[in-house]
DOVO-698884 format. One record per residue: residue number from 1; residue in one letter; x, y, z of N, C-alpha, C in turn. Coordinates in steps of 0.02 Angstrom, whole numbers, plus 50000, padded with zeros to 5 digits. Layout:
<rs>
R   seq   type     nxx     nyy     nzz    caxx    cayy    cazz     cxx     cyy     czz
R   NUM      a       X       Y       Z       X       Y       Z       X       Y       Z
...
</rs>
This chain:
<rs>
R   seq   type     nxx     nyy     nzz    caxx    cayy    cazz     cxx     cyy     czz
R     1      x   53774   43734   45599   53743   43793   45567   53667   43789   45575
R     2      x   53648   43842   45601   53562   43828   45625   53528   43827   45540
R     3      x   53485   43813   45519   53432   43770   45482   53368   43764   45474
R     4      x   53328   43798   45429   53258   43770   45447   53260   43703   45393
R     5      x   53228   43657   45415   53198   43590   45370   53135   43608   45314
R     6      x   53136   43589   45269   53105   43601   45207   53054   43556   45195
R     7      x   52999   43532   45209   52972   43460   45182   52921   43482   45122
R     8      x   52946   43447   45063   52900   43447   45020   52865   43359   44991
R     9      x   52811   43370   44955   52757   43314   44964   52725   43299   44894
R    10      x   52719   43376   44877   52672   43380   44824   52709   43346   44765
R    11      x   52663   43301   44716   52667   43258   44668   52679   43308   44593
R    12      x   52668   43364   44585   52663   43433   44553   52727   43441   44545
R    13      x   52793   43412   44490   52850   43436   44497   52867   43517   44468
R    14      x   52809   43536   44428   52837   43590   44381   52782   43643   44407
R    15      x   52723   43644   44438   52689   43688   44438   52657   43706   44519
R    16      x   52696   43675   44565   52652   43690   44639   52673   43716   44670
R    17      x   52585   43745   44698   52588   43804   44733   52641   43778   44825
R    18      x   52627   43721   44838   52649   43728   44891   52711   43708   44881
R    19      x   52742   43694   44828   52816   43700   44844   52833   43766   44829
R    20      x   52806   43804   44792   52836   43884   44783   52822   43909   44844
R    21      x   52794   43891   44879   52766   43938   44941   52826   43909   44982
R    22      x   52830   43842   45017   52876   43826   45048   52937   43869   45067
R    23      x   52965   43859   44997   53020   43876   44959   53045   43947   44962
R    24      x   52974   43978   44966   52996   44057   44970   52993   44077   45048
R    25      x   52976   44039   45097   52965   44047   45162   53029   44021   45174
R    26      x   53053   43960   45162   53125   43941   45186   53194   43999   45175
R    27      x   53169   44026   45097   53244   44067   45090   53214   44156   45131
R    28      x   53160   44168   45152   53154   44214   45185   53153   44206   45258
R    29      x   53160   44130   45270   53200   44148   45343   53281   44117   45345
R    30      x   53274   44107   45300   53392   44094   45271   53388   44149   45275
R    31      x   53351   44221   45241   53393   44300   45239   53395   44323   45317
R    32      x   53374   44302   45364   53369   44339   45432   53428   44326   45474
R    33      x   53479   44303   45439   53539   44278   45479   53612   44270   45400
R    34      x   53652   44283   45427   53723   44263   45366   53694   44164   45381
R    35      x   53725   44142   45432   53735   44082   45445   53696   44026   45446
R    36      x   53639   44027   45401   53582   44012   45410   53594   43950   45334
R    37      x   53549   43896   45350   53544   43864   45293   53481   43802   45282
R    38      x   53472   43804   45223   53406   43768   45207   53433   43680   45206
R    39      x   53370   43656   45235   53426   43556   45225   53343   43520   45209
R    40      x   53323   43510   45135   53271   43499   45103   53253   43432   45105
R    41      x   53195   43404   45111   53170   43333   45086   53126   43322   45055
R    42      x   53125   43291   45009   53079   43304   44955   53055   43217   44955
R    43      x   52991   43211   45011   52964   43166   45029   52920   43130   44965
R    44      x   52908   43159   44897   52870   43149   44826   52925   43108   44789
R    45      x   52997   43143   44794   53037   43111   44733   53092   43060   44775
R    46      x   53085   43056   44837   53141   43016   44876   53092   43012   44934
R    47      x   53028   42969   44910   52991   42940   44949   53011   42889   45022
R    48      x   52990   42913   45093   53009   42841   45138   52971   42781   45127
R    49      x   52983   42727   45144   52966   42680   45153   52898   42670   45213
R    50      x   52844   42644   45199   52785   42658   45254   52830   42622   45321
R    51      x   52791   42617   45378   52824   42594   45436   52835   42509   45432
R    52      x   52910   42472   45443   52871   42406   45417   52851   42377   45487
R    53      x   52840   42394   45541   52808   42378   45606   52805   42415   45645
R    54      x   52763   42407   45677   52712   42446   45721   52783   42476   45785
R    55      x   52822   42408   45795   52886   42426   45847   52908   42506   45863
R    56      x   52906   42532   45790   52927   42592   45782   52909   42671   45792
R    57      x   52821   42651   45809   52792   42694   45847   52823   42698   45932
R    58      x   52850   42645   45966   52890   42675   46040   52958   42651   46027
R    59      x   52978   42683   46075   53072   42675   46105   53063   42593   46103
R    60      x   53153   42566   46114   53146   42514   46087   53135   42480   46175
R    61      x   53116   42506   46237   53110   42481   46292   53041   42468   46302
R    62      x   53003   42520   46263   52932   42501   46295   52882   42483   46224
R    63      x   52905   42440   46171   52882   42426   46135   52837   42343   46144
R    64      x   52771   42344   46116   52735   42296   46124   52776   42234   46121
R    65      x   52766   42170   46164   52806   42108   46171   52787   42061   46104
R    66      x   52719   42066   46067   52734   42033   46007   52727   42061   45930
R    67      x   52778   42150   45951   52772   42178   45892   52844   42148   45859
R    68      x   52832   42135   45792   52889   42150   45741   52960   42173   45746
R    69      x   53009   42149   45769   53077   42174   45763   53099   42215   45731
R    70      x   53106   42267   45737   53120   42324   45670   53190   42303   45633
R    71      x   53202   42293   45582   53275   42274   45549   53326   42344   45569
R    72      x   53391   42329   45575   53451   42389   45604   53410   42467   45549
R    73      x   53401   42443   45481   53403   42497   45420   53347   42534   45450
R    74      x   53280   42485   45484   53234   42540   45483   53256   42592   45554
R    75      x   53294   42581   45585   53285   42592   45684   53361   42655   45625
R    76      x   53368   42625   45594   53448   42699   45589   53383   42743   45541
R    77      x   53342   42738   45504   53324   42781   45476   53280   42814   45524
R    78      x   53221   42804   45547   53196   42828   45587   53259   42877   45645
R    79      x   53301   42838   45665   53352   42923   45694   53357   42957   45670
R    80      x   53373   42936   45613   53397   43014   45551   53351   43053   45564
R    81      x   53299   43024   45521   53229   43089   45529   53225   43113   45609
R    82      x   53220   43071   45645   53233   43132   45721   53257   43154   45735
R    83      x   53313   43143   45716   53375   43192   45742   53401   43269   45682
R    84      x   53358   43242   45607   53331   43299   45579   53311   43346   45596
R    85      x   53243   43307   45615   53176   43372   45655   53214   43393   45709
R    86      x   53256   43343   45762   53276   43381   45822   53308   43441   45820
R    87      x   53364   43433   45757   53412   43470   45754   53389   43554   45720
R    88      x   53341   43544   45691   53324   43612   45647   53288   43658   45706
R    89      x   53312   43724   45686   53288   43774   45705   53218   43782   45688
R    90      x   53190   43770   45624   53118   43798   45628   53098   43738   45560
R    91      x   53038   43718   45540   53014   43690   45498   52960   43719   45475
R    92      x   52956   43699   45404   52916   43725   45359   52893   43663   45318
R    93      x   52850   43627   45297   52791   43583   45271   52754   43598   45223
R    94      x   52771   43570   45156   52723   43587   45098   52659   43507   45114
R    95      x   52609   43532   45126   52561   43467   45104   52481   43504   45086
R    96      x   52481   43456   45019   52438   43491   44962   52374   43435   44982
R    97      x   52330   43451   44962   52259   43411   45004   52251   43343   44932
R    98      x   52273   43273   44945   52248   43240   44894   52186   43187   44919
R    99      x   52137   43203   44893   52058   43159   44922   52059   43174   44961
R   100      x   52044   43244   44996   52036   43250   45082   52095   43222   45126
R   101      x   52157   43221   45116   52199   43183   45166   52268   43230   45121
R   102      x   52321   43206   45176   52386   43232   45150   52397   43165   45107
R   103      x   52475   43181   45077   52480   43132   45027   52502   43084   45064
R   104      x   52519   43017   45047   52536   42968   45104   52605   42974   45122
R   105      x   52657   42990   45088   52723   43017   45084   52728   43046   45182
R   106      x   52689   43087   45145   52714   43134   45220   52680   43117   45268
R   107      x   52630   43059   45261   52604   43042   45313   52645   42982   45363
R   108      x   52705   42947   45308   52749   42926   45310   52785   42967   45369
R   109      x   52827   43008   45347   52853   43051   45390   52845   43062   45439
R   110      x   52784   43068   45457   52752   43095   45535   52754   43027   45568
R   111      x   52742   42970   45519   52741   42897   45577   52814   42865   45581
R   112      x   52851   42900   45562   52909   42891   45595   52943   42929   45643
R   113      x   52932   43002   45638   52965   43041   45698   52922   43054   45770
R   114      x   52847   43034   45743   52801   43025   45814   52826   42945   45834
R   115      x   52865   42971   45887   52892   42905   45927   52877   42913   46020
R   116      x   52839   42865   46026   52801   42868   46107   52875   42852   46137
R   117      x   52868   42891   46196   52932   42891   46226   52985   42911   46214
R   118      x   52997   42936   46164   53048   42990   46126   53038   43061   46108
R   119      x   52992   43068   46071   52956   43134   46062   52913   43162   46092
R   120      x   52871   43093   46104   52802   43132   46133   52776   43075   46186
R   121      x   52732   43077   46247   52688   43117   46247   52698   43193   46286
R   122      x   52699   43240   46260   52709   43302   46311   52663   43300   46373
R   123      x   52602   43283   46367   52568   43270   46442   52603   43230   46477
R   124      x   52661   43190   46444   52675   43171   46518   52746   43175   46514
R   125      x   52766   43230   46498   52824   43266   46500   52887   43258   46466
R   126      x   52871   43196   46393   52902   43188   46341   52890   43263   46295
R   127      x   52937   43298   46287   52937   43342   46236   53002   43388   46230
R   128      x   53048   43334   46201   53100   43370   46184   53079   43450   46117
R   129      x   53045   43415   46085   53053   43466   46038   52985   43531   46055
R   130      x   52987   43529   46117   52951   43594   46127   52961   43664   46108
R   131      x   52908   43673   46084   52920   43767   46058   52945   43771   45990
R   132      x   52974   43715   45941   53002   43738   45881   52954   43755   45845
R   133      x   52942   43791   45818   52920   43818   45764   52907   43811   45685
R   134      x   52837   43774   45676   52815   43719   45602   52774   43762   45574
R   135      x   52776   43776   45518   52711   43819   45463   52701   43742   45435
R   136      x   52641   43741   45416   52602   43692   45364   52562   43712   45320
R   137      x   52570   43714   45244   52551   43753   45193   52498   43690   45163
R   138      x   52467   43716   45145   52423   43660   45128   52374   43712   45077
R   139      x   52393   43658   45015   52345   43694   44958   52294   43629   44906
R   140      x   52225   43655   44899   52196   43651   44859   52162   43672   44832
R   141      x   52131   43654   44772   52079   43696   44736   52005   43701   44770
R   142      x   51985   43658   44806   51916   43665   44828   51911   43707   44884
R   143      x   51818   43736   44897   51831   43794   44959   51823   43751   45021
R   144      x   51886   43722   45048   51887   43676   45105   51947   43732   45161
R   145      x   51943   43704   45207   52013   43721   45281   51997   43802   45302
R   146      x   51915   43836   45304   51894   43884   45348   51940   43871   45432
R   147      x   51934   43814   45458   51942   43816   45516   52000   43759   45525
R   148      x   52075   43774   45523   52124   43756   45514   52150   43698   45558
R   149      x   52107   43724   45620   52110   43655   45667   52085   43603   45647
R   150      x   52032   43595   45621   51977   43538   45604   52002   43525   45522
R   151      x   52053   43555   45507   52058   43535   45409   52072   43470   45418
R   152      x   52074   43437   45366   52078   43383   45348   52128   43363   45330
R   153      x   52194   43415   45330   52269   43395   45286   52292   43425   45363
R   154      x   52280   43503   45367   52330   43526   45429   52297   43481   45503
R   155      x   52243   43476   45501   52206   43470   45592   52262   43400   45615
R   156      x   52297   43361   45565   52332   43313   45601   52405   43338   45640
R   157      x   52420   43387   45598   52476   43407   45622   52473   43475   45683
R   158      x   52418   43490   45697   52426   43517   45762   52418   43474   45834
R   159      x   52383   43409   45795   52361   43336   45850   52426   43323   45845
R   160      x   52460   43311   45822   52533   43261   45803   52582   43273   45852
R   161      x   52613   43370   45790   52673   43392   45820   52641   43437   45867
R   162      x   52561   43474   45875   52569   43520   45909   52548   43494   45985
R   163      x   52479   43465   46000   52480   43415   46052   52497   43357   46076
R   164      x   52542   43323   46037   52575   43281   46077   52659   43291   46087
R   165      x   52664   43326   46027   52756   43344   46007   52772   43401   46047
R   166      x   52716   43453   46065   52732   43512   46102   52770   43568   46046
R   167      x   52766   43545   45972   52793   43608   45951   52743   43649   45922
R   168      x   52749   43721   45896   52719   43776   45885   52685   43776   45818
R   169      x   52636   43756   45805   52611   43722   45738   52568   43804   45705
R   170      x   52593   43835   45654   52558   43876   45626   52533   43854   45550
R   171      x   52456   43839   45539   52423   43813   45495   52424   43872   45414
R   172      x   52432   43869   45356   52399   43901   45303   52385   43869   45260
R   173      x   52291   43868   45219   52268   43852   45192   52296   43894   45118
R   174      x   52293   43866   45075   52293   43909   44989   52235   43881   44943
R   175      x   52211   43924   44903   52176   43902   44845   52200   43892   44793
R   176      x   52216   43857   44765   52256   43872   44684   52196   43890   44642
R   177      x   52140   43879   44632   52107   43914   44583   52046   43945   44613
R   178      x   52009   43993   44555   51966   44017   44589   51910   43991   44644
R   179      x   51858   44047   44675   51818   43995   44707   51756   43978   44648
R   180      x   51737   43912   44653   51681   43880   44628   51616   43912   44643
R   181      x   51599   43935   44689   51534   44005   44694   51534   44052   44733
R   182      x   51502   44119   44718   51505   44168   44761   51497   44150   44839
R   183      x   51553   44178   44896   51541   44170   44954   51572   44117   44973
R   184      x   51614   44048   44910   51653   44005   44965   51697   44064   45005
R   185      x   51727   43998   45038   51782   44021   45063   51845   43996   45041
R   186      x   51870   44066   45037   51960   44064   44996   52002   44112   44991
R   187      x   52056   44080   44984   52109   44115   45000   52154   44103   44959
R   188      x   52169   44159   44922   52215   44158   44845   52271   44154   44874
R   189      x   52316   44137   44809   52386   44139   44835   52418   44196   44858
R   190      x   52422   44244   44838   52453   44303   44848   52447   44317   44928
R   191      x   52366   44318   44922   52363   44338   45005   52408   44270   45061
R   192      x   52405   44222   45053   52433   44184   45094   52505   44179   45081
R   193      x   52533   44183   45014   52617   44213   45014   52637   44256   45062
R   194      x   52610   44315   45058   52602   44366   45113   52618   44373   45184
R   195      x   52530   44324   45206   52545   44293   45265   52606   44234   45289
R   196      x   52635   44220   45248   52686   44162   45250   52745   44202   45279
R   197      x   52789   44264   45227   52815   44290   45215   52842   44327   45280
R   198      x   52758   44334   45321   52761   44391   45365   52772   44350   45426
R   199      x   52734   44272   45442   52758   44233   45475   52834   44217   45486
R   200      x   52865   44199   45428   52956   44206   45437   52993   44250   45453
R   201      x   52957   44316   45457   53001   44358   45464   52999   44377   45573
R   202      x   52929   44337   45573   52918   44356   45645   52973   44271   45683
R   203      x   53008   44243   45649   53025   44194   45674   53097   44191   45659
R   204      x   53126   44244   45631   53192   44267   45633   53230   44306   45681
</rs>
């Protein structure tokens, strides 16, 4: 049954913006099909484990000669999550800006499914998962992420999944509260619900 993947991050169980946003982008691209279904991870409350060796950044053929043996548990988990991402039709990414950086959770995440020789490098013609299709929601209160390439939460994930993974990385910044002085720059929720909204529907 095709699928978009859900990743949520934020530490905010009762009040965040980027899991409401997520959330409402996932079931508005579940409505564009009967057969469609959401398959969630909630990287905050069923945290991974950081990488426990470096091994796990390449395939197990071209991995450094005096890296770390990865134990069976970590080499089966790391499939899972790839064969997650492989398997989904489209992904969607809640990550909320904590100290200038994503939370480490999901930074987690990304250092397990960026695997040299498996995923990526697309320059040199590793890229199975070319063309899928990732929104990355990314909210905070300060007037930061004008220029979505260079943010500080999204700019990794267009380096990650979009230039090395080859997939289709569409960035949105949110403000959760007002701006702090006339002329930041920001972007309320509503308007970027919107744009979210209108993104899923072009990917149905």
């Amino acid at each position: 049954m095709p699928y978009i993947l859900q990743l949520d991050s934020s530490a905010n169980l009762s009040s965040s913006v980027s899991r409401s946003l997520t959330e409402k982008f996932a079931q508005r691209w579940v409505a564009g099909a009967a057969d469609r279904e959401i398959r969630r991870r909630d990287l905050h409350v069923d945290p991974l484990p950081h990488l426990p060796t470096n091994a796990l950044h390449f395939t197990a053929d071209t991995r450094p000669e005096d890296a770390l043996a990865p134990t069976a548990s970590a080499v089966a988990l790391q499939t899972a999550l790839v064969a997650e991402l492989s398997d989904a039709d489209a992904v969607v990414i809640g990550a909320p800006m904590y100290n200038f950086s994503m939370p480490s959770t999901l930074k987690a995440w990304l250092d397990y499914v960026h695997v040299i020789g498996l995923t990526s490098p697309a320059a040199e013609g590793v890229c199975p998962l070319r063309g899928k299709p990732v929104a990355v929601v990314s909210s905070r209160a300060t007037p930061t992420g004008e220029d979505v390439h260079a943010d500080f939460v999204i700019g990794p994930f267009f380096t990650i999944l979009g230039e090395f993974m080859a997939m289709c990385v569409e960035g949105f910044v949110v403000h959760s509260e007002p701006p702090a002085a006339s002329g930041d720059f920001h972007r309320p929720v509503a308007q970027v619900e919107a744009e979210l909204l209108e993104c899923a529907d072009r990917w149905r």
